[in-house]
N, C-alpha and C positions, 0 to 999 in steps of 0.2 A: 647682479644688482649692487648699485654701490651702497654704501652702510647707510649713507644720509639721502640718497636721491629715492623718491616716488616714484612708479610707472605713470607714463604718460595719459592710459588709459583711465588716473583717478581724476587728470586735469579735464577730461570730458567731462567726466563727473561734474566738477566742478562747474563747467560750462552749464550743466545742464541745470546743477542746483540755483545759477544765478537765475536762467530765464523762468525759475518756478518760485524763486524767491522775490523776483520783481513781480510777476503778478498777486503773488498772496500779498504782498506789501505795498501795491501802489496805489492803493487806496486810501493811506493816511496821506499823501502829499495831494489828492487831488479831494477830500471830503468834502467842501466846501462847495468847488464845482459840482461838482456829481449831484447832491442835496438841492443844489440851485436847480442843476437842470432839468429833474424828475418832480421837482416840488414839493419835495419834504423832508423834514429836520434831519440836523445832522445824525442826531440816536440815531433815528429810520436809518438815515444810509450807514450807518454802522452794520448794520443786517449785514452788509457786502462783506464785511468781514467774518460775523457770526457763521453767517453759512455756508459762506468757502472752509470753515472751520469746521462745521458737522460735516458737510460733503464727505473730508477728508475723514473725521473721527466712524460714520458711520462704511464709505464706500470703500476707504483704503484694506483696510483687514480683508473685508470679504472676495475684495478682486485681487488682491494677494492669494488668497487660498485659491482662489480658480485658476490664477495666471502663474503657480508655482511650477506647473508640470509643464510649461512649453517653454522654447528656447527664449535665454534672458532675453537676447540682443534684439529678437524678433518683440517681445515683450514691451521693450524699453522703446523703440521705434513706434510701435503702435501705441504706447500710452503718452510718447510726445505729438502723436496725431492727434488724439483727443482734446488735449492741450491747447493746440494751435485751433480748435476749431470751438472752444470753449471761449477762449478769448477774441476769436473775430465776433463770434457772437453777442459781447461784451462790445466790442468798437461800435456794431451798427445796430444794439439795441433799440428800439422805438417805446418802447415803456418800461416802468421798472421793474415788473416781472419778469419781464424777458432778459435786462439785465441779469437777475437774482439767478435764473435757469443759467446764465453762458457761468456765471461763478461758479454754480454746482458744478455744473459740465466740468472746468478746469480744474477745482478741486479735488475731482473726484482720481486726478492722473496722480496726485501729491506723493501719497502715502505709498502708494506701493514704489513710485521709481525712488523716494529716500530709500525708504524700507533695503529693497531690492541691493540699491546703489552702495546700501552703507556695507550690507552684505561682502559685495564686490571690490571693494576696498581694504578689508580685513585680510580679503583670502590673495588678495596681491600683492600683501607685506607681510613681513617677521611681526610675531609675535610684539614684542615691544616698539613695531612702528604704529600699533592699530588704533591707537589716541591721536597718531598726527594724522595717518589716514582719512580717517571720519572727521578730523578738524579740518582738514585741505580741502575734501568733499563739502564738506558746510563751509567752508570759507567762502562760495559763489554764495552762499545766502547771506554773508554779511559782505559779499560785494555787490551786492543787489540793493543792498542798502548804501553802501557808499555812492554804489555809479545809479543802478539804474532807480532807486525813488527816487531819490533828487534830478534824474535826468527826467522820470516823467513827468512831476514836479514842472519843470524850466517850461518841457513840452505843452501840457494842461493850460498854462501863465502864456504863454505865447502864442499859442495856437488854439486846441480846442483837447477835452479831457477825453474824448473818445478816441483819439489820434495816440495817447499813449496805450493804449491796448491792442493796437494797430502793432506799435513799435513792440510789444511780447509777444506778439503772434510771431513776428518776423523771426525777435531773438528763439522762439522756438521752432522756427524752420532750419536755422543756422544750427542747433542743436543737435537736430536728427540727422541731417545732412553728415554731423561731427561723428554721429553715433554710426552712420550705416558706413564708412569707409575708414575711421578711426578705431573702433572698436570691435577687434578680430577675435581675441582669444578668449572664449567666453566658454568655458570647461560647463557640461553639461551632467547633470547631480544622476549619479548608474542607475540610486536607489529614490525614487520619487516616495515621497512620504503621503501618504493618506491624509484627508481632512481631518479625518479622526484623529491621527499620530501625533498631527500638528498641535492641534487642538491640545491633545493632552498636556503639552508643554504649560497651558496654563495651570494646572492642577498646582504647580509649586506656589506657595504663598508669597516666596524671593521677588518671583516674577512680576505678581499680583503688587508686591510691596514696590519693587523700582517704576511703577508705574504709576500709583499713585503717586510718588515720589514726583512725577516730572509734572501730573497736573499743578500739585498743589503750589510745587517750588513757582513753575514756568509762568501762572497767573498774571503776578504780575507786571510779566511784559509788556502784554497789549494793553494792558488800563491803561497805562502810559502812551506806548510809542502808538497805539491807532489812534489817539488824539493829541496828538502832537503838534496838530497843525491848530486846530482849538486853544489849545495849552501854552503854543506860544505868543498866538497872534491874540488871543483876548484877555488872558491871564498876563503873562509878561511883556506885554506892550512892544512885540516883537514885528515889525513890520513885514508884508504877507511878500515883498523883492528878498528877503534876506532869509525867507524860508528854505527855498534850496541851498545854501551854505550851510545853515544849521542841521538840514538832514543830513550834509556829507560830512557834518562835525560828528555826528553822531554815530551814521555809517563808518566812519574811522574809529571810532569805540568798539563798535561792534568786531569788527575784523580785529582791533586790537586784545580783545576779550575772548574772542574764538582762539587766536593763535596761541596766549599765554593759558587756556582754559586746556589746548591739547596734550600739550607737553605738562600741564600740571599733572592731568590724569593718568599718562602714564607713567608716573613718578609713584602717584600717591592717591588712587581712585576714590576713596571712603573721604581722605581728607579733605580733600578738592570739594567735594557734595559739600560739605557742610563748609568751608572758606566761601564756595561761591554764593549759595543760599544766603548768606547772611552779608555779604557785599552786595547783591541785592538790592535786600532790605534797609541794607542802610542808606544805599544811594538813592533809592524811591523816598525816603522820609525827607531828606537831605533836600531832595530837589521840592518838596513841597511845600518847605520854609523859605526856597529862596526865590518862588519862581515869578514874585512879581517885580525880581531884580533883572535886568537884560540880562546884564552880563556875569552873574552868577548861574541864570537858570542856562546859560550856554554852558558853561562850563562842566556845570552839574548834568546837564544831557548827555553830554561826550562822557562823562564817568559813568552815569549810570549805561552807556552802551556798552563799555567795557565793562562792567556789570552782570550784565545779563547774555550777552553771548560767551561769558567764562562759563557759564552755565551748559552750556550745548553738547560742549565733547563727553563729557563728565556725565550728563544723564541718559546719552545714549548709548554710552557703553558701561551704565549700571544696568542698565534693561536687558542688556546683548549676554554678558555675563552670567544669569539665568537662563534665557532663550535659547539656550546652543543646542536645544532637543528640536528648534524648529525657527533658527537666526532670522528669515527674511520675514516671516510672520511676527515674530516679537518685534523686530527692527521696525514694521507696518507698525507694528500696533502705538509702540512709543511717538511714531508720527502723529497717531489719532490722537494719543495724551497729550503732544505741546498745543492738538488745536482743538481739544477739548479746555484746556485753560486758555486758550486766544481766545475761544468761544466767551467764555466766562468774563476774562478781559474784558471784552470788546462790550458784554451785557454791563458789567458793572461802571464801564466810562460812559456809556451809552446813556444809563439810565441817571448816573448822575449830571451828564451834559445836557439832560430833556426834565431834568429836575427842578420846579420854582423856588424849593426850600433851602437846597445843594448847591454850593459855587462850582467851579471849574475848578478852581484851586484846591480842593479837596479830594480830585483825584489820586493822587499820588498816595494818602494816606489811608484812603478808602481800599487802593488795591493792593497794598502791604499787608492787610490782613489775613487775606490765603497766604499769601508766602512764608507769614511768620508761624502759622499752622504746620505747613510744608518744613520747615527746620526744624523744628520740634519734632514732627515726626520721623524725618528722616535721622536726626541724631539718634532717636531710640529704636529705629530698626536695624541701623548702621550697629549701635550697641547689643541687642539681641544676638545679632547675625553673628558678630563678633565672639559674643560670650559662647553660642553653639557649637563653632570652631571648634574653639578650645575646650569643650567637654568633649566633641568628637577624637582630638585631638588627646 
């Protein structure tokens, strides 16, 4: 392998994180339709995000521990089936409950194929590739934000907003298709670990600490980017033709912020934690002073995307770092933590979007407040950890 090239099999990855990254995400470009067409408020359709975010936080772990002992490749195949069958059921919902069921459904495949995938990745490169690895891997979910919201986005505006759920069912047909003739070498683990074993891995409080780490920090992402479409068309007087550019402004933040977030963290993992947390915070403030300027609150969008996916590589592999008594389960679990603060996101723009007291414009400030909790903690467990060290030491 050459010192700088990837195997091929992380670009599946990669494929597979977009078509799971356009559906967790492509409900901030279409909230407006969707709320129109079930007939009720935007909060309500926020739910589409909340509970594709429980799905994940509750069903990913536990179908991890079940699905640890059979072969990945068979694993990852069958949980892109569910996938695809999650999101038709999303295209030809007839009420919004049966929407809410096709998001669980699709949710529910989240957690274990990152979990799983990010595993897979590590174990396919040196030691010092395994920050770009897991950044290359999450790179399809910040191009899911460049290409495919703003593509369902264009889709929704032009056609009909069920027709973009159509278009992630496909892109996860294309996925599995990648997986079942693409992805051969798939090393099968001699010593299968017990629930119990696994389990035990949480007993460390490291563990316990990098994980609250990612809720608290990760927060506030979705207060932000799931009302983005709200945020910019009613707050910044942004017109609803020029929202697809501004998500691919954004989506280019993000892919910019994942690639500079990987290579930070394997330079400098502790320091990274605490530069991105607090880049962040500051771009979420930042944007909620300027955002009823056009072309500040663009500007400001695109930083804070860079912002928050520097965050990504860096908190998955503070969790992994602990985890190595039980990688694919910690790796699940940390999935459950960014969409247990999505979850949180999505309740706290939610509620201030369906708020008579609360502008819109107050988002940004409102959901800076975990984060800034989140930095503070993680400095002083960052510092703990540190001081342990060296008494060990």
């Amino acid at each position: 392998m050459k010192k700088n090239k990837l195997p091929f099999q992380i670009w599946i990855l990669t494929l597979a994180a977009f078509a799971i990254g356009t559906a967790e995400f492509i409900i901030a470009g279409v909230l407006k339709d969707v709320a129109a067409a079930f007939s009720i408020t935007e909060g309500s359709a926020g739910n589409f995000i909340g509970y594709y975010a429980l799905s994940i936080v509750i069903g990913g772990p536990i179908l991890t521990l079940w699905l640890s002992k059979y072969n990945k490749k068979m694993v990852l195949i069958g949980l892109m089936t569910i996938f695809i069958i999650g999101n038709l059921i999303c295209a030809f919902a007839p009420t919004y409950h049966m929407m809410l069921l096709g998001r669980v459904i699709a949710g529910l495949t989240q957690g274990p194929f990152y979990g799983i995938g990010a595993v897979i990745a590590t174990e396919l490169v040196t030691k010092e590739q395994s920050g770009r690895a897991i950044g290359q891997m999450f790179a399809g979910l910040t191009l899911a934000n460049v290409l495919g919201v703003p593509g369902g986005t264009f889709i929704a505006q032009n056609f009909h907003w069920d027709k973009t759920f159509l278009v992630v069912s496909f892109l996860g047909l294309i996925t599995m298709i990648s997986i079942i003739f693409f992805i051969k070498d798939l090393k099968e683990n001699d010593e299968q670990k017990s629930i119990i074993s696994q389990l035990s891995a949480f007993k460390n409080p490291k563990l316990i600490g990098s994980l609250l780490t990612t809720v608290l920090v990760w927060t506030g992402f979705m207060s932000i980017y799931g009302y983005l479409e709200p945020l910019s068309v009613d707050a910044a007087g942004i017109s609803e033709n020029l929202l697809t550019p501004l998500l691919i402004l954004v989506g280019f933040g993000l892919l910019v912020g994942n690639h500079f977030g990987g290579k930070s963290s394997d330079k400098n993992l502790d320091k990274t934690l605490i530069f991105g947390a607090a880049f962040m915070i500051l771009s979420m403030i930042v944007l909620g002073f300027v955002d009823t300027n056009y072309y500040l609150f663009c500007i400001f969008s695109f930083i804070f995307g860079i912002a928050a996916f520097f965050n990504v590589p860096s908190l998955q592999m503070n969790v992994m770092r602990y985890g190595a008594e039980a990688p694919e389960l910690a790796g699940t679990a940390n999935i459950s933590a960014f969409n247990i603060a999505n979850f949180l996101g999505a309740t706290i723009g939610g509620h201030i979007l369906d708020s008579s007291s609360l502008s819109i414009a107050s988002i940004p400030f409102y959901g800076a407040i975990i984060p800034i909790i989140g930095l503070i903690f993680t400095f002083k467990v960052l510092k703990t950890n540190n001081n342990n060290s060296q008494l060990i030491h």
